[in-house]
PyMOL Python script that loads the backbone (N, CA, C, O; Angstrom):
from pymol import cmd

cmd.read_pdbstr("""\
ATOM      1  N   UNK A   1     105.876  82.186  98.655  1.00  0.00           N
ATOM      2  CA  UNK A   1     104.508  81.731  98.593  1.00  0.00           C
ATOM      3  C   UNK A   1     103.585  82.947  98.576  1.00  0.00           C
ATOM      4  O   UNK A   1     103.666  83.933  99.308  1.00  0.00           O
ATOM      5  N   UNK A   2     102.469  82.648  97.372  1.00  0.00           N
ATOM      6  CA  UNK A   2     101.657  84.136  97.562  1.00  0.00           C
ATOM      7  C   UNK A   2     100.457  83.492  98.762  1.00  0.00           C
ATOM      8  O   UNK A   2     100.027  82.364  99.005  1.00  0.00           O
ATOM      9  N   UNK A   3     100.173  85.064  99.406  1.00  0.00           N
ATOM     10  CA  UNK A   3      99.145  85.031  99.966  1.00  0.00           C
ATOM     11  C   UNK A   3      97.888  85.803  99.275  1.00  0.00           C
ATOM     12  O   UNK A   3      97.856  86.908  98.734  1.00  0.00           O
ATOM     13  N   UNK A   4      96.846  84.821  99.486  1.00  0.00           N
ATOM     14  CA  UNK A   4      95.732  85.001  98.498  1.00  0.00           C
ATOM     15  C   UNK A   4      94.534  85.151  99.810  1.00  0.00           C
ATOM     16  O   UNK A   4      94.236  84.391 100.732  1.00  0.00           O
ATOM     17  N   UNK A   5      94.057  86.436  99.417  1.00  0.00           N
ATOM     18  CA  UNK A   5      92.217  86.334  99.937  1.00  0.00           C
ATOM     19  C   UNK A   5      91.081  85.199  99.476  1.00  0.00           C
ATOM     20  O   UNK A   5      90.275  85.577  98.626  1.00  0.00           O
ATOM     21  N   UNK A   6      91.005  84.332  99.795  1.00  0.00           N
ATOM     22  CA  UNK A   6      89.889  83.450  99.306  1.00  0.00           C
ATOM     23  C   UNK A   6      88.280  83.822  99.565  1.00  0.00           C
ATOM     24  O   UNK A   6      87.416  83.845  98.688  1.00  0.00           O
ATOM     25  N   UNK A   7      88.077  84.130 101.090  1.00  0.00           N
ATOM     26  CA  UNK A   7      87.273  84.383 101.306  1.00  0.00           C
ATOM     27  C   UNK A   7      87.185  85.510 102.392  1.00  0.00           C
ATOM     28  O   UNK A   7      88.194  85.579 103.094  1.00  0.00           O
ATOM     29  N   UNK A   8      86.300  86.310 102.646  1.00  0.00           N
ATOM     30  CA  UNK A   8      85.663  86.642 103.643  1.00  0.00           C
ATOM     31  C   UNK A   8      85.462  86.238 105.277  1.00  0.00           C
ATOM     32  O   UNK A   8      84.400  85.902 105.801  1.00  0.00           O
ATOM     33  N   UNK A   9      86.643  86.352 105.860  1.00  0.00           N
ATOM     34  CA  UNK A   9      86.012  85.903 107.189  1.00  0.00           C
ATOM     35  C   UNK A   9      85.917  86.721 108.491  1.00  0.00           C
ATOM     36  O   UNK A   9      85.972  87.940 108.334  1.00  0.00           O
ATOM     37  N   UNK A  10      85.783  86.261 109.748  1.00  0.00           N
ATOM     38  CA  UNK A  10      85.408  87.652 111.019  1.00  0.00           C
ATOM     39  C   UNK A  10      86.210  88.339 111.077  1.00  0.00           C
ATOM     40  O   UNK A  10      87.375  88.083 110.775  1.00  0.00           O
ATOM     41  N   UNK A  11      85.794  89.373 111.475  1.00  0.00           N
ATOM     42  CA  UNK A  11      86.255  90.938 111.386  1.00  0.00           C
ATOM     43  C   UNK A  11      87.330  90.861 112.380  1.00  0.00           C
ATOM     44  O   UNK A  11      87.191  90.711 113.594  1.00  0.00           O
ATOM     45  N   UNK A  12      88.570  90.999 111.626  1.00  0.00           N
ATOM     46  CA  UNK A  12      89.858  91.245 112.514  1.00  0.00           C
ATOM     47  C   UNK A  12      90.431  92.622 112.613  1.00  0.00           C
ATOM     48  O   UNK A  12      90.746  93.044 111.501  1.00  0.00           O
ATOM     49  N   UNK A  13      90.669  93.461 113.594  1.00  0.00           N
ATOM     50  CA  UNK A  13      90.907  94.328 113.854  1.00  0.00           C
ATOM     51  C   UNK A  13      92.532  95.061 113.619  1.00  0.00           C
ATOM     52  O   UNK A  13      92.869  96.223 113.394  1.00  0.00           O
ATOM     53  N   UNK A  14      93.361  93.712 113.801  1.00  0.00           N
ATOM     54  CA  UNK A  14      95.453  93.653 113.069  1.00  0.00           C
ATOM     55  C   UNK A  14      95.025  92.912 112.249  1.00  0.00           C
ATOM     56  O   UNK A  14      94.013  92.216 112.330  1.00  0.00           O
ATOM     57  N   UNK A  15      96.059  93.039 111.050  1.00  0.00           N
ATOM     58  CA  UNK A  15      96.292  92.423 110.750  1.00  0.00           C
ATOM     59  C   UNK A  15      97.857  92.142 110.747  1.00  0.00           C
ATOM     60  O   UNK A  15      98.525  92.747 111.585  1.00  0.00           O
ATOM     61  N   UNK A  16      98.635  91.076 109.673  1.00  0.00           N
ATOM     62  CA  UNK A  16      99.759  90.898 110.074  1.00  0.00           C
ATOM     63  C   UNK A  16     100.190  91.661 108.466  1.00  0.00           C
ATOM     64  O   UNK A  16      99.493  91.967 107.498  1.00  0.00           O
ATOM     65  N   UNK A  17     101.891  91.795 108.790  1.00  0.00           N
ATOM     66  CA  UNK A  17     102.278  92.757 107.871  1.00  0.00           C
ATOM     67  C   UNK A  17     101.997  92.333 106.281  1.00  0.00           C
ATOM     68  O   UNK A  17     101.946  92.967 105.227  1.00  0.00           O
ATOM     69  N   UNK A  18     101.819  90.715 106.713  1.00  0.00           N
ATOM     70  CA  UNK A  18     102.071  90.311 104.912  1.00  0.00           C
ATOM     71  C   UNK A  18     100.762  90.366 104.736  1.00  0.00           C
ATOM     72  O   UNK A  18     100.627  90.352 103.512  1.00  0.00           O
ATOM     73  N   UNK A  19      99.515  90.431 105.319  1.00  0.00           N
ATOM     74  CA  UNK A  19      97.874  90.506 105.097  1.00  0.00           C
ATOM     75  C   UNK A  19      97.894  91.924 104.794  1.00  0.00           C
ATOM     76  O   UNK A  19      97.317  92.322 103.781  1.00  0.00           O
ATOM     77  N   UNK A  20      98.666  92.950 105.780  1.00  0.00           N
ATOM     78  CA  UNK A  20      98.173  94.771 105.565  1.00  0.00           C
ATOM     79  C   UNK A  20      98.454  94.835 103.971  1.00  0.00           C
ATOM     80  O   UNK A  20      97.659  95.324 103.168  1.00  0.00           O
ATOM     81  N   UNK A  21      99.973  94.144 103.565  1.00  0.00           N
ATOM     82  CA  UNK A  21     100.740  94.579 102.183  1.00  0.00           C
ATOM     83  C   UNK A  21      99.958  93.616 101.307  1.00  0.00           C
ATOM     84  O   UNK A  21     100.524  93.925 100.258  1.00  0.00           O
ATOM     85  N   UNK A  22      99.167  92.768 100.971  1.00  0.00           N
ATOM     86  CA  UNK A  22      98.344  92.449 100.222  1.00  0.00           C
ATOM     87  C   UNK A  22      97.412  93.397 100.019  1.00  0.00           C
ATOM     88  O   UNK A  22      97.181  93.747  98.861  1.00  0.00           O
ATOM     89  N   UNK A  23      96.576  94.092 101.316  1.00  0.00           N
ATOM     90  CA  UNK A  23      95.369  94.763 101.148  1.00  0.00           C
ATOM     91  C   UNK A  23      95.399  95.989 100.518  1.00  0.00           C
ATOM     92  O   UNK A  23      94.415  96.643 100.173  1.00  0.00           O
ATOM     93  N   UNK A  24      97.384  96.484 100.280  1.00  0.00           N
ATOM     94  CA  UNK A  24      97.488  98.000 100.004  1.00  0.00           C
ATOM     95  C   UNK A  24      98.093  97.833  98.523  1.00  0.00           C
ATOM     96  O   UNK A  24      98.459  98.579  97.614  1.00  0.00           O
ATOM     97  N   UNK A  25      97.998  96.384  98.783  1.00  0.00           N
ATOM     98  CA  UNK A  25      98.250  96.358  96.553  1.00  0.00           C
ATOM     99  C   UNK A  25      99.821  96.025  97.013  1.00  0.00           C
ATOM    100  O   UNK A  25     100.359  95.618  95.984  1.00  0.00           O
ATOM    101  N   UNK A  26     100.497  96.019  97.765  1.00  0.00           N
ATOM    102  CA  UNK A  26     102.107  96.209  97.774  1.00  0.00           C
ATOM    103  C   UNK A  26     102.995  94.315  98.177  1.00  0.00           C
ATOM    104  O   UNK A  26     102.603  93.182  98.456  1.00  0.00           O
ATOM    105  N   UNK A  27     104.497  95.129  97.924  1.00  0.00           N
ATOM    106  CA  UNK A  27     105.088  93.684  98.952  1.00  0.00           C
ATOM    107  C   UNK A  27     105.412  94.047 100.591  1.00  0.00           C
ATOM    108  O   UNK A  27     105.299  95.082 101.247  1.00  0.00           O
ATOM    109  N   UNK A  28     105.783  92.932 100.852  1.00  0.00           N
ATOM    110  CA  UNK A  28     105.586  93.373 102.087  1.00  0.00           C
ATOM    111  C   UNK A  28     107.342  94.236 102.511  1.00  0.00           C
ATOM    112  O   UNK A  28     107.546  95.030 103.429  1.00  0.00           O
ATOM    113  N   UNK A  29     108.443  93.671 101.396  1.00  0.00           N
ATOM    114  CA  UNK A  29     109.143  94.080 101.616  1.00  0.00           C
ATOM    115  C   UNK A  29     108.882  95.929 101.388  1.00  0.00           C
ATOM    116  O   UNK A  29     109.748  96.584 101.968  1.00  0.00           O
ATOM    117  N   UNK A  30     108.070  96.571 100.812  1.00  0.00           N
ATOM    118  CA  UNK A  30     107.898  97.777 100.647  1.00  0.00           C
ATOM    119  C   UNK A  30     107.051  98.414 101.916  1.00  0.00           C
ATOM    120  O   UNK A  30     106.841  99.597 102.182  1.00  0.00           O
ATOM    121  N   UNK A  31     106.654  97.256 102.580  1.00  0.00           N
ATOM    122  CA  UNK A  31     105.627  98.003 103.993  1.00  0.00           C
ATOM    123  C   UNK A  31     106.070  98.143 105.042  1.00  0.00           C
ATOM    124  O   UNK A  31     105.572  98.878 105.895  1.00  0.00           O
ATOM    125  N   UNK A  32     107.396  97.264 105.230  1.00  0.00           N
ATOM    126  CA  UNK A  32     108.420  97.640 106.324  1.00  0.00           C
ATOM    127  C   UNK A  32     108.847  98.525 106.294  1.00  0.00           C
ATOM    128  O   UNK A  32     108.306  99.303 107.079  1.00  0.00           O
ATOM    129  N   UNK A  33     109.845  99.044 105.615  1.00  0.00           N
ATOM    130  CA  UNK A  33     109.907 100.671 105.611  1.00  0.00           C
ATOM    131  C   UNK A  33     109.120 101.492 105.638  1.00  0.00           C
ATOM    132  O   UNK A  33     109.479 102.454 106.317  1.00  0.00           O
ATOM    133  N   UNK A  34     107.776 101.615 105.021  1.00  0.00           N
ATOM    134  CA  UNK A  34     106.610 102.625 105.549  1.00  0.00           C
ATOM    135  C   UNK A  34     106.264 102.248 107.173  1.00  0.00           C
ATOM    136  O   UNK A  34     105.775 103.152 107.852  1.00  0.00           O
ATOM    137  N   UNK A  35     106.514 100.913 107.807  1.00  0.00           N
ATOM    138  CA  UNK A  35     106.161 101.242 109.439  1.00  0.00           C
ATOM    139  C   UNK A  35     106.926 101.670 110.347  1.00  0.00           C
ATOM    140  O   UNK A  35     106.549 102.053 111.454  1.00  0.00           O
ATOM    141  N   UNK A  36     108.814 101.615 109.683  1.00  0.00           N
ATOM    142  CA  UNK A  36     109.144 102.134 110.424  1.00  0.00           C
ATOM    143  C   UNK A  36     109.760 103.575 110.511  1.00  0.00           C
ATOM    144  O   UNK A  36     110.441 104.124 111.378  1.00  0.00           O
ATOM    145  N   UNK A  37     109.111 104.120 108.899  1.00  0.00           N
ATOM    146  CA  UNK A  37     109.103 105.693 109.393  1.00  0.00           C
ATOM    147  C   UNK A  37     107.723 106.061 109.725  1.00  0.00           C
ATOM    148  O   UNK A  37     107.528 107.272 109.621  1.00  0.00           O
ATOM    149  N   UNK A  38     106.701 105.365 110.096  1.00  0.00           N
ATOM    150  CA  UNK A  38     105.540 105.656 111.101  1.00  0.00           C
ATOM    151  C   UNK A  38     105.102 106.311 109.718  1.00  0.00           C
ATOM    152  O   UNK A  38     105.173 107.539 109.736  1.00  0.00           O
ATOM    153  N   UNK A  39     104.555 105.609 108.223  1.00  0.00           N
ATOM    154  CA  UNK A  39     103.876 106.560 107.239  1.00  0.00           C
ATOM    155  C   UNK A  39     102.361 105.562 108.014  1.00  0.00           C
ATOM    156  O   UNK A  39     101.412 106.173 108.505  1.00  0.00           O
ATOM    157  N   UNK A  40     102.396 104.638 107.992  1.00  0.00           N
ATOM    158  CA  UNK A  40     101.628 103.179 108.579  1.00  0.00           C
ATOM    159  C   UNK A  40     101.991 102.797 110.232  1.00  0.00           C
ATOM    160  O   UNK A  40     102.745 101.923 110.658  1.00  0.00           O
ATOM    161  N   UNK A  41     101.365 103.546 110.797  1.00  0.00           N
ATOM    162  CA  UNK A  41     101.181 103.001 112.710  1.00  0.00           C
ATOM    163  C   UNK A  41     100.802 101.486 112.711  1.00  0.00           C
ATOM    164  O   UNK A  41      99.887 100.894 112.139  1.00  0.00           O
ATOM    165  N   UNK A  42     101.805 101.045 113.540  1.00  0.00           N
ATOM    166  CA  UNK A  42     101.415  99.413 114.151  1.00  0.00           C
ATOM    167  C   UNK A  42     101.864  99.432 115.303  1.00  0.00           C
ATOM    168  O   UNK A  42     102.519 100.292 115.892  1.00  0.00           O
ATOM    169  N   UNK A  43     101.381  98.164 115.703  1.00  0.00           N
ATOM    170  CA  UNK A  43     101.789  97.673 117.343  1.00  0.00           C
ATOM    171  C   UNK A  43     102.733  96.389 117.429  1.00  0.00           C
ATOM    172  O   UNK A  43     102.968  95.667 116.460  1.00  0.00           O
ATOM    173  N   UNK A  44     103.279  96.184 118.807  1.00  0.00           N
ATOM    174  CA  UNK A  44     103.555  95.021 118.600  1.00  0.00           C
ATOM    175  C   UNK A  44     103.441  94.207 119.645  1.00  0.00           C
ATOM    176  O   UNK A  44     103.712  94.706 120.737  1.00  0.00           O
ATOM    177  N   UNK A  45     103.063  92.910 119.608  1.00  0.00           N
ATOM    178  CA  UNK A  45     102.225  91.869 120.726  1.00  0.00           C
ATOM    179  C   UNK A  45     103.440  90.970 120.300  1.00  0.00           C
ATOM    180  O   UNK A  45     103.782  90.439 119.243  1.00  0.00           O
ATOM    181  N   UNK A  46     103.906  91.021 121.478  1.00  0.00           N
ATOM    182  CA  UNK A  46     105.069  90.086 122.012  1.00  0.00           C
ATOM    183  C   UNK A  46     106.258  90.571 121.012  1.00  0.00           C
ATOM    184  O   UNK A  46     106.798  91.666 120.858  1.00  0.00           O
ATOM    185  N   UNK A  47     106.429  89.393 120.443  1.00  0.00           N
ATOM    186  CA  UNK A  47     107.170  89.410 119.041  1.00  0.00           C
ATOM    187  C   UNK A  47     107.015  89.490 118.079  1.00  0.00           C
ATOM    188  O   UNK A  47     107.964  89.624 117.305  1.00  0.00           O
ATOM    189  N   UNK A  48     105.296  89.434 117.518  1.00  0.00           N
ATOM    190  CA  UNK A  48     104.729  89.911 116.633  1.00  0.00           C
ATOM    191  C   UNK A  48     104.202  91.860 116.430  1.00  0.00           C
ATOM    192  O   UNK A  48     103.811  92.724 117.214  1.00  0.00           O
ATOM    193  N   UNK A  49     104.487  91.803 114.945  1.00  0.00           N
ATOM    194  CA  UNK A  49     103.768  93.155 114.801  1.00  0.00           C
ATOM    195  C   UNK A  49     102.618  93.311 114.074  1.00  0.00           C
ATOM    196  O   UNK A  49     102.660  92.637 113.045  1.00  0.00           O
ATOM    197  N   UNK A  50     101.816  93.810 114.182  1.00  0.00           N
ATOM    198  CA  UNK A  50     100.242  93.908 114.299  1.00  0.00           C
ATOM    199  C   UNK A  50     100.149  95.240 113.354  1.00  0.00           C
ATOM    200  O   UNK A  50     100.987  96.121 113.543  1.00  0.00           O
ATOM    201  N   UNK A  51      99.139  95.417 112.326  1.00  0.00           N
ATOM    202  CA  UNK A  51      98.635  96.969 111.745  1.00  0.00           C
ATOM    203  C   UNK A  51      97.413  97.103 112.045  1.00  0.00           C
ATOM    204  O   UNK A  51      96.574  96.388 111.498  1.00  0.00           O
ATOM    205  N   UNK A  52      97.154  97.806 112.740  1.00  0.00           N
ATOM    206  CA  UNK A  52      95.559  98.272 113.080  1.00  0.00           C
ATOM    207  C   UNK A  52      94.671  98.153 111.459  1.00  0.00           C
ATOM    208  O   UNK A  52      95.396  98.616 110.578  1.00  0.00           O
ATOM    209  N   UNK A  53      93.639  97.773 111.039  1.00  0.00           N
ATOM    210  CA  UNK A  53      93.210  98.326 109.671  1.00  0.00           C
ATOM    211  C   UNK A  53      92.624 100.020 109.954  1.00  0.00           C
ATOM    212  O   UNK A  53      92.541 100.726 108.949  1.00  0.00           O
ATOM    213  N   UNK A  54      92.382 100.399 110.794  1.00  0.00           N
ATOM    214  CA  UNK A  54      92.293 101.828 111.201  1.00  0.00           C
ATOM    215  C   UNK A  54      93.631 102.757 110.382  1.00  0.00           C
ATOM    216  O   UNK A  54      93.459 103.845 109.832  1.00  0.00           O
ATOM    217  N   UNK A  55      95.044 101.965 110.477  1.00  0.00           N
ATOM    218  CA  UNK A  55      95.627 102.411 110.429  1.00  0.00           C
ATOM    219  C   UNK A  55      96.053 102.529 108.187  1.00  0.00           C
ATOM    220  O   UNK A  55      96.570 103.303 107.382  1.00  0.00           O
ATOM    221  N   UNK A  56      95.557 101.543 108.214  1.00  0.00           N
ATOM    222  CA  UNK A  56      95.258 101.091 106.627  1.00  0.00           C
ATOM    223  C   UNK A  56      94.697 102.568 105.575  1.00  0.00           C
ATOM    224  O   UNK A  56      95.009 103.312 104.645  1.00  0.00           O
ATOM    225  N   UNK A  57      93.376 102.155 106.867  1.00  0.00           N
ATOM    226  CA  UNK A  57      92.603 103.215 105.977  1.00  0.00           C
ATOM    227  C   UNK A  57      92.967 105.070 106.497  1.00  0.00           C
ATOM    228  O   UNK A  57      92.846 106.107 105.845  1.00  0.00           O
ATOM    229  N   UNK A  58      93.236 104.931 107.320  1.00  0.00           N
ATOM    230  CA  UNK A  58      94.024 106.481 107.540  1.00  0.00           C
ATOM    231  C   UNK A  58      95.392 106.944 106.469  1.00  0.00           C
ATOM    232  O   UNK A  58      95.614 108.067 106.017  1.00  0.00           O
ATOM    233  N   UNK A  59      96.158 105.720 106.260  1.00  0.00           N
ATOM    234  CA  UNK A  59      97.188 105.974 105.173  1.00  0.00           C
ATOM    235  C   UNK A  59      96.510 106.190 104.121  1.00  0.00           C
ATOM    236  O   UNK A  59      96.829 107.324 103.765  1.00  0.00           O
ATOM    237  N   UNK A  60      95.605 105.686 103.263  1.00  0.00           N
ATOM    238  CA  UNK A  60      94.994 105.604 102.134  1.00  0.00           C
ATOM    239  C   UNK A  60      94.441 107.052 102.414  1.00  0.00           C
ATOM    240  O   UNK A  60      94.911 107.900 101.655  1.00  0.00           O
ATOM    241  N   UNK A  61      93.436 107.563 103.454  1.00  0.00           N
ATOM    242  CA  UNK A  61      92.747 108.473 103.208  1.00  0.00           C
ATOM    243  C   UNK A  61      93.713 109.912 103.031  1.00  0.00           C
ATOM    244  O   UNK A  61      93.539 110.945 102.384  1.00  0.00           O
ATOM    245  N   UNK A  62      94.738 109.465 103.881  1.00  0.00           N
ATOM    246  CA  UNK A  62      96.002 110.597 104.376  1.00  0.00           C
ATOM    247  C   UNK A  62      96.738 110.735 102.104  1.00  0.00           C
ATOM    248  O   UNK A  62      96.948 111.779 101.486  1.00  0.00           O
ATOM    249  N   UNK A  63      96.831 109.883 101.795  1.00  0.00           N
ATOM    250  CA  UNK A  63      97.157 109.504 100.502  1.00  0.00           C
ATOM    251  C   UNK A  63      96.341 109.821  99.426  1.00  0.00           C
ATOM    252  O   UNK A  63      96.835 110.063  98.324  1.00  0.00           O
ATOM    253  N   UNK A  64      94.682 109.856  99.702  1.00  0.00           N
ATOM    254  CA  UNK A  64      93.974 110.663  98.661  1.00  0.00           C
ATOM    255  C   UNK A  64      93.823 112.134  98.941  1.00  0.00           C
ATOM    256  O   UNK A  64      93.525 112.931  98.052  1.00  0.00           O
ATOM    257  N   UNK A  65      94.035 112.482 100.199  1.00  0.00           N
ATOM    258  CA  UNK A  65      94.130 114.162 100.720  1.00  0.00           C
ATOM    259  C   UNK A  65      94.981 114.792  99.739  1.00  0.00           C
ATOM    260  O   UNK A  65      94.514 115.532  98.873  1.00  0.00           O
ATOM    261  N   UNK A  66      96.534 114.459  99.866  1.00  0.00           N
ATOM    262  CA  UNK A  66      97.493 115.067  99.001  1.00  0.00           C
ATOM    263  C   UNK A  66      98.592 114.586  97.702  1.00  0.00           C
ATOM    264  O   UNK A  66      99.632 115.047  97.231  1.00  0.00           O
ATOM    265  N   UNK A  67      97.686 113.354  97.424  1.00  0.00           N
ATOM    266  CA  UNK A  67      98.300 112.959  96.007  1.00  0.00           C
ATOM    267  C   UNK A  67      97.100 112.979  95.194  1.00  0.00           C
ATOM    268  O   UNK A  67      97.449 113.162  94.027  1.00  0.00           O
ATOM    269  N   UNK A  68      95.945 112.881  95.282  1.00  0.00           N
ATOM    270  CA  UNK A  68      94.992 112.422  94.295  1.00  0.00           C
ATOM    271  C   UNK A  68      95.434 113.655  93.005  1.00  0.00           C
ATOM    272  O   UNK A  68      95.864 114.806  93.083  1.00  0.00           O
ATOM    273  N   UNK A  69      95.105 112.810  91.912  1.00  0.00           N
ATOM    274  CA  UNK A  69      95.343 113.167  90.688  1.00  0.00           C
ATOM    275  C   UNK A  69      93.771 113.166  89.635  1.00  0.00           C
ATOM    276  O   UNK A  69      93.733 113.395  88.426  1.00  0.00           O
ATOM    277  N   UNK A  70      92.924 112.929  90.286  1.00  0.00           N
ATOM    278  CA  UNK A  70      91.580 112.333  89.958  1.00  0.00           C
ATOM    279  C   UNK A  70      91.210 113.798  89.477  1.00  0.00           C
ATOM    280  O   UNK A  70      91.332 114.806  90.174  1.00  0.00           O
ATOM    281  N   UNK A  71      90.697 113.750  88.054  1.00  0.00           N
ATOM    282  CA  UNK A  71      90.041 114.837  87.474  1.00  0.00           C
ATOM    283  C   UNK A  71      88.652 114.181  87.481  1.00  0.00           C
ATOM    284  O   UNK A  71      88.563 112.966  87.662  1.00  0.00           O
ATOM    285  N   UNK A  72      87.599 114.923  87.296  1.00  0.00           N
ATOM    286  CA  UNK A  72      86.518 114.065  86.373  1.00  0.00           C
ATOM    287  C   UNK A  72      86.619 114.226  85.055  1.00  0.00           C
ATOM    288  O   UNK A  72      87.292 115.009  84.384  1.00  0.00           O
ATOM    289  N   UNK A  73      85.692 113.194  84.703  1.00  0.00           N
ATOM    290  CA  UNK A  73      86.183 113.219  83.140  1.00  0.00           C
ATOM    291  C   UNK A  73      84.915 114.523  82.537  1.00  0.00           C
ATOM    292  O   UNK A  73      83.922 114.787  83.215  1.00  0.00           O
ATOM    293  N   UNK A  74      85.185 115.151  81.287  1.00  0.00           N
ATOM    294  CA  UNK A  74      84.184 116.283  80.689  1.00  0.00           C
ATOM    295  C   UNK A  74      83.630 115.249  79.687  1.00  0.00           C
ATOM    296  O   UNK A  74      84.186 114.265  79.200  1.00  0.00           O
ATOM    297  N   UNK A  75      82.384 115.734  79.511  1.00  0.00           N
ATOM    298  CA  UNK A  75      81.592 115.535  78.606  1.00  0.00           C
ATOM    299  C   UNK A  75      81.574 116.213  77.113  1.00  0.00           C
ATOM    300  O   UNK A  75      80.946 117.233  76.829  1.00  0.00           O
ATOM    301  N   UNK A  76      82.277 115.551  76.335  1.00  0.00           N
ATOM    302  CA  UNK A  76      82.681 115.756  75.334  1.00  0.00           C
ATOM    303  C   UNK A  76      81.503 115.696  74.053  1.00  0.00           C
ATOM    304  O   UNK A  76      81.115 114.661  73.510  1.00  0.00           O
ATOM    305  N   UNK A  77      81.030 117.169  73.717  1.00  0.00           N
ATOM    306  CA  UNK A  77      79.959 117.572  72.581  1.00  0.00           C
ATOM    307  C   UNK A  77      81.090 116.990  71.402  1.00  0.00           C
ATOM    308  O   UNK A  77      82.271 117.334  71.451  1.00  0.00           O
ATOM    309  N   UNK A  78      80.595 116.126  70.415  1.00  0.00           N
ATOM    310  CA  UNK A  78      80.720 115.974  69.500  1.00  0.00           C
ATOM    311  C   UNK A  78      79.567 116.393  68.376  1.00  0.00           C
ATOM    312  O   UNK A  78      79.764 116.178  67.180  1.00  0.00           O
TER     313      UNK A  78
END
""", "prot")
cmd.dss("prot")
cmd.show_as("cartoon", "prot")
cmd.util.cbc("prot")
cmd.orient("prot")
């Protein structure tokens, strides 16, 4: 079953693994292995495991530090 964003709702602070791997473009089978070599910090409440979105956006930012490939584009005189 896909999970789909419909809307906008209150600001949750975890999310759960199959909400983080929607938000990072991925499956979730690909986000388990990033938490448990700690590329993605989570917690875990009881029996559930939890991703900080702190932790979201630290991977992403940690990810444009030393992969970005982003040139700008030149302005091409014709």
């Amino acid at each position: 079953m896909a999970t789909e964003i419909t809307a906008i709702g209150p600001l949750r602070l975890l999310l759960t693994p199959e909400e983080a791997a929607l938000a990072l473009g991925i499956s979730r089978a690909k986000l388990y292995p990033m938490l448990m070599r700690r590329q993605i910090l989570s917690i875990r409440i009881g029996g559930s495991r939890r991703i900080p979105l702190v932790a979201l956006q630290q991977y992403v930012d940690e990810q444009l530090d030393t992969n970005c490939t982003f040139q700008p584009l030149r302005h091409v005189v014709q």
